[in-house]
N, C-alpha and C positions, 0 to 999 in steps of 0.2 A: 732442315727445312721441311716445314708441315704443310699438307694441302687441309685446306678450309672446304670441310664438308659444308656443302648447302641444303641440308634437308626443309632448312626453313624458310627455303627460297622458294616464289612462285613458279609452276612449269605446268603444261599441257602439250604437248609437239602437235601440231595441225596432223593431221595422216597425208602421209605423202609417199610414192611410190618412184623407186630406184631400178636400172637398174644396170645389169652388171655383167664382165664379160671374162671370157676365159680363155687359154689357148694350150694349144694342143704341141706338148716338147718329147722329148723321149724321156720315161719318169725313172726315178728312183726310187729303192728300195725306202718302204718308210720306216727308215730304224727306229725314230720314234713312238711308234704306235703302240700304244699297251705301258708307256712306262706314267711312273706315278710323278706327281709337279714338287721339286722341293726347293722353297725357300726359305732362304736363312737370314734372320732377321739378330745382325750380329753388333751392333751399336746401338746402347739405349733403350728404349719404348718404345714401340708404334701399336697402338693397340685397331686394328682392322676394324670396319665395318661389318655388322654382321647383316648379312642377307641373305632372305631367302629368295634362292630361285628355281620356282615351281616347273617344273616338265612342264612341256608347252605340250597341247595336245595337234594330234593328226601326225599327217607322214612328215619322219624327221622333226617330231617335235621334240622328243626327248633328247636325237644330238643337239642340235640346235642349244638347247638351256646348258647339256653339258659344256660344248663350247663357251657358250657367254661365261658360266664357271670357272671354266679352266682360267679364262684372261682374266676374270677379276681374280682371281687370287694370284696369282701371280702380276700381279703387279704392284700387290704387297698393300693395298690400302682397301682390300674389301676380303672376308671372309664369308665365303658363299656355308650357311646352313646344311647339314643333312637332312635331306627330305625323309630319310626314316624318323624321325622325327617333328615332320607337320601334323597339325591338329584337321586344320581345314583339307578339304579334300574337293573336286571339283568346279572347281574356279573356270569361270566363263567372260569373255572379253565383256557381255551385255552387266557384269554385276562387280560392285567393289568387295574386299576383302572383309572379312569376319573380324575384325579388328583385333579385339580382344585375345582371339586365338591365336594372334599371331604374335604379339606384345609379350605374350605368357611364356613365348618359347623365347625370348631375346630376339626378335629381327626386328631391326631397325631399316628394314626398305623390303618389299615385297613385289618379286617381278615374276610375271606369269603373261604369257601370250598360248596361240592358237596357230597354227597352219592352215589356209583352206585353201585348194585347189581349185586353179579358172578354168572356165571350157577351152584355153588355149592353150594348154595343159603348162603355164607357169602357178606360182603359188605366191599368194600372202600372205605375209606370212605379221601379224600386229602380237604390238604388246603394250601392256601396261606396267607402270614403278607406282609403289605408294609407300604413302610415311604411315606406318599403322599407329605411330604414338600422335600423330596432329591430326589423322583420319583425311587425308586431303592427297591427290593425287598429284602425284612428281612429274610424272610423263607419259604420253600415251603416243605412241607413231604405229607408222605400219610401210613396207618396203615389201617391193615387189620381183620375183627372179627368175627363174629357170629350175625345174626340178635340181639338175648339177650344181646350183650356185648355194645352195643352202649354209655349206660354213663361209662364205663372203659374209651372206647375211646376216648369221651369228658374230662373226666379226663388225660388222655396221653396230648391230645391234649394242654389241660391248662397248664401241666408241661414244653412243649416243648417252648411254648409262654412267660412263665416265664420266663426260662434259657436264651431266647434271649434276653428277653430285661432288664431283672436284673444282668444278668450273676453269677447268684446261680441258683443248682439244685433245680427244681419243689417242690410240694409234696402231690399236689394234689393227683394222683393214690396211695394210700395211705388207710389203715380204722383204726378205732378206737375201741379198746376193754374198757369199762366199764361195771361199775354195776346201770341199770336202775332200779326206785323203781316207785311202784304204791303203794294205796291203802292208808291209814289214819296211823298215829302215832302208833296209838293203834294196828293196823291190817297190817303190811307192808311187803310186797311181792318184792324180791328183786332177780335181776337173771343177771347170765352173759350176755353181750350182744354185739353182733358183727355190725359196720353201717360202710358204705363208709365216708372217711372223714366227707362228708359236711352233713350229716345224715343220708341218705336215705338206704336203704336196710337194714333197723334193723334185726337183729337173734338173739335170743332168745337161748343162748348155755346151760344154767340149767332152771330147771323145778320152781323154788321158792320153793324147799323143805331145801334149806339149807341160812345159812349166808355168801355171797361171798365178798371178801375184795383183793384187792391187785392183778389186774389181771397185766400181764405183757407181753410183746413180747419177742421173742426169736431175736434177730438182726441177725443174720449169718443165722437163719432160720425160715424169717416169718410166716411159718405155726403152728411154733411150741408157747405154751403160756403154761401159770402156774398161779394160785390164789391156795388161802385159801379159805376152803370149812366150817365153821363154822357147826356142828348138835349142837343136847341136851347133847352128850358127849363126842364130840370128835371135834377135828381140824384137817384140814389134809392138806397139801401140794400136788396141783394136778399138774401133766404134762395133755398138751390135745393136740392131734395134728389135726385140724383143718380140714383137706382137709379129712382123713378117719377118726375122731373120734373117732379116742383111744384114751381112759383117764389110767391113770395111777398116783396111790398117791407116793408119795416118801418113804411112811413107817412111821409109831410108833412114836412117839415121847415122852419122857418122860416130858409134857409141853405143854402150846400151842404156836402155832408156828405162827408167824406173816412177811408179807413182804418179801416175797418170790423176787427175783432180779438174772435173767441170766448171767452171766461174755456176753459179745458181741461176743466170739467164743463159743457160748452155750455150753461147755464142762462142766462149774459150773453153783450152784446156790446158792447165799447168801440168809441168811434169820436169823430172831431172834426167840429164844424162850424163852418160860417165864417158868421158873422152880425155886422154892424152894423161890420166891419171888423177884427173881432175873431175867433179863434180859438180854441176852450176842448174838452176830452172830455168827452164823456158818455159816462154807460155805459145799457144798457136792459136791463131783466128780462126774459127771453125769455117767460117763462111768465107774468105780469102787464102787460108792454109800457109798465112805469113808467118811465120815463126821469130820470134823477139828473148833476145838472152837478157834475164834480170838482173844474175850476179854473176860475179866472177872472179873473185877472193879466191886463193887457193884451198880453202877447207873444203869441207862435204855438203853442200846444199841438197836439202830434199826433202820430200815429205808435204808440199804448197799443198795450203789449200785455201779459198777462199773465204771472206768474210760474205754474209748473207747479201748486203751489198754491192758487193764486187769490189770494194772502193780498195781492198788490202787484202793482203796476202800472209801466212801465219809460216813458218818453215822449221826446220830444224837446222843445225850448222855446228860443226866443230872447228871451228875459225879462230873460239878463243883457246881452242887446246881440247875442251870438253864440250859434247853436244849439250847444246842449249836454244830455249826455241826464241825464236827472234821474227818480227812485222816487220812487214815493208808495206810500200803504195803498192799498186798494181802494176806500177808501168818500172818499176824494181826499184823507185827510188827511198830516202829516206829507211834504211834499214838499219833496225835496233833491236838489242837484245830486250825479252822481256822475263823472262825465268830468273828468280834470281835464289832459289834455294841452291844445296848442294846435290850432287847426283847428275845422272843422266837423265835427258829428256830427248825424248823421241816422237814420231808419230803425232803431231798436234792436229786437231780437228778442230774447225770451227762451228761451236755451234747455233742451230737453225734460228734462236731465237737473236744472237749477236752480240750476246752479253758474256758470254764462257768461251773458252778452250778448253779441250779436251785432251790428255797426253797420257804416252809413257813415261813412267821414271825409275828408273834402276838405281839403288843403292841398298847397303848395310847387307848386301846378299839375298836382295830381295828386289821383285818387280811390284811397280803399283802404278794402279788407274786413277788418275788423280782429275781436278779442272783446277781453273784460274780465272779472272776476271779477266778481258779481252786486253787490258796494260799489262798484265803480268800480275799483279795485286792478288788478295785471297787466294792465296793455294789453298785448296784441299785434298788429300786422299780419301778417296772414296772405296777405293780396293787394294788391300796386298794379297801376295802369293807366291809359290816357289817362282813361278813365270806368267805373265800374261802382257799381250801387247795389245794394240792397234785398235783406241776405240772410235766407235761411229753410233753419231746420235740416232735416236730415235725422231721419229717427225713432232714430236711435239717438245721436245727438247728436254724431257726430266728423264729419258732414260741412256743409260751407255751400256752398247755392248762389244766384248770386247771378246779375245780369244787366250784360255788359262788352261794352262798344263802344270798338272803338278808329276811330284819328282816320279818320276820309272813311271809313267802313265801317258795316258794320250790326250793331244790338244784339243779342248771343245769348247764350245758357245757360250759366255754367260752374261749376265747381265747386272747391270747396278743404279738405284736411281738416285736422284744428285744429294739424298740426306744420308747415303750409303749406308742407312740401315736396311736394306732391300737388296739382297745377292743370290742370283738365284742363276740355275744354269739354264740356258736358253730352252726351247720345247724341242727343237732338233737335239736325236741324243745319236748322231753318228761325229763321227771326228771330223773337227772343220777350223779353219783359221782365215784372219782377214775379211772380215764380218763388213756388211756394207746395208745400212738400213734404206729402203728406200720413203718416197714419200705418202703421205695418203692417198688410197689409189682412187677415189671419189672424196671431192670437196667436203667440209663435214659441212651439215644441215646452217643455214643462216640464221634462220629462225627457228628457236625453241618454241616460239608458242606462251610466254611467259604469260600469265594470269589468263590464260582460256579454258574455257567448259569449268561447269556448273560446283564440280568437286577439285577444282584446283586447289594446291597447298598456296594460302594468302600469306601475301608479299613480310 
């Protein structure tokens, strides 16, 4: 599956100011920091865009462009330039590019912005894209933040650059909920943990006093998430909500409760629990706290999750002997298998656009990240490896990332996009499993701006 570059599409973005907010957790080490991006482009052709992207001048201009860098290239469809080798040199938001100098070197899009600081002491931070081969400007925005917010904005900025020239929303400005592990086999310390997509700003949301499994997003309200809290005698089903840090369990259970999953108008929350030997999902009202059992076959039910809808439900179950994933309604009815290769299937995800599932499948001695059409229909594997489980889309739905251990080594982040020639390990580089993407953390822009100002690229 190819994305359709639009370089010969009209664009201008009106300038518009954003902005943006932050909050203050107990942070974690950033094991990522310093390490180099590698992706492995392991099926086929994909031959990247090449672009340059210029240092942005003023304070925090040059993270700034490295950031935007980092995300296009790892997303496997733009290859950012070495500016050791740009011809032009002092590029200013008031003037277009030198064309020809830029053509000469191979870039095929040219993005260079500014930093300037207000008397309120926030920054604007503007920039420009252009096509140096049509001579005609792709995009021009500018976003507004807080001296601290600077890689948000880099992040924005990535998103906006995507959408032009894939024409799919971003998803960069984005973070990632899992459970990082330190420490030996024998002795292992495991704790919620919050990082901006690409890794950076790790937080540290539990203490390591308990076993956390299944963390998840609230989609209708990113702030809001849920896991399982593992003690010595108990499980419990947590609500958190992020921004003020109220926790709240969902209450008692006769059982333990596994795989906690929001409906996408956070109203519900599916989840399985183990009672009497048995396995079955319920789902709970979030706002009555009625609780409704969907199945009750003696196999292993687990793993619900929602369709973008609500209308249906995706599970796993070994009812016919071997786990295979199987839909149902919401309200538990009409359940059928819908996997029909061989192997195990585990972990199904629905994903955000409505048209895929997302799964584990173990066979021939081997794990892999595969999708399917939301019948069952087109399987494909998109990943193998000695091990990896449990993937969760990306907000725009062409990315999965999932969590891959290989053999006598530690489990970490990685990620695949749905032509699976793009495998690359996520930008957190500490050990981490049960990967949970949340959703764009600002709307992306409505309006491009298509055919404005004087040097737009014509339609």
């Amino acid at each position: 599956m190819r994305l359709n570059l639009l370089l010969a599409s009209a664009a201008a973005l009106a300038l518009t100011a954003s902005s943006v907010q932050t909050q203050a957790q107990v942070q974690a080490p950033p094991a990522q920091a310093g390490q180099p991006v590698e992706v492995e482009i392991d099926q086929g052709v994909l031959k990247p865009l090449q672009i340059a992207v210029v240092p942005f001048t003023g304070d925090h201009g040059t993270d700034i462009s490295n950031v935007v860098s980092g995300n296009l290239r790892r997303s496997g469809f733009f290859e950012p330039l070495d500016p050791a080798g740009f011809i032009e040199t002092g590029l200013t938001l008031a003037n277009a590019p030198n064309f020809p100098q830029w053509t000469q070197i191979g870039a095929q899009a040219v993005l260079y912005g500014a930093v300037t600081p207000r008397a309120d002491n926030r920054l604007d931070v503007g920039f420009r894209l252009y096509d140096p081969y049509r001579q005609c400007q792709l995009v021009s925005y500018q976003f507004t933040a807080t001296q601290e917010q600077w890689r948000r904005i880099a992040h924005k900025i990535s998103d906006v650059i995507y959408q032009r020239m894939t024409g799919e929303a971003g998803f960069f400005d984005s973070r990632v909920l899992f459970v990082s592990e330190e420490g030996t086999q024998l002795n292992r310390i495991n704790r919620l943990t919050i990082a901006d997509q690409d890794g950076f700003n790790p937080t540290y949301l539990t203490q390591g006093d308990e076993v956390i499994m299944s963390p998840r997003f609230s989609i209708s309200q990113p702030d809001e998430i849920t896991y399982v809290a593992l003690g010595k005698d108990y499980s419990r089903i947590y609500l958190r909500n992020l921004t003020t840090g109220r926790t709240e369990s969902l209450g008692e259970f006769d059982g333990q409760v596994l795989a906690p999953r929001f409906s996408n108008d956070g109203n519900k929350i599916a989840f399985s629990i183990i009672r009497n030997g048995n396995t079955d999902i319920y789902v709970m009202d979030l706002r009555s706290r009625q609780l409704s059992r969907l199945t009750s076959d003696p196999g292993i039910d687990t793993s619900p999750s929602f369709s973008p809808d609500g209308s249906q439900i995706v599970f796993n179950s070994d009812r016919s002997g071997t786990a295979r994933l199987y839909v149902m309604r919401a309200d538990g009815s009409g359940q059928r298998p819908i996997s029909r290769g061989g192997g195990v299937y585990t972990a199904p995800s629905w994903s955000p656009t409505g048209n895929l599932i997302a799964f584990t499948k173990q066979g021939g001695g081997r794990f892999s990240t595969g999708v399917m059409n939301a019948d069952g229909s087109g399987e494909r594997i998109l990943s193998s490896s000695y091990f990896e489980e449990g993937p969760n889309w990306a907000p725009n739905g062409r990315y999965v990332m999932f969590a891959r251990q290989t053999r006598g080594g530690d489990t970490r982040l990685w990620t695949v996009d749905l032509s699976g020639r793009v495998v690359a390990q996520a930008g957190y580089n500490g050990r981490g499993t049960d990967p949970a993407w949340s959703p764009l953390l600002d709307a992306p822009p409505s309006n491009i701006g298509l055919g404005q100002g004087a040097d737009s690229c014509p339609a």
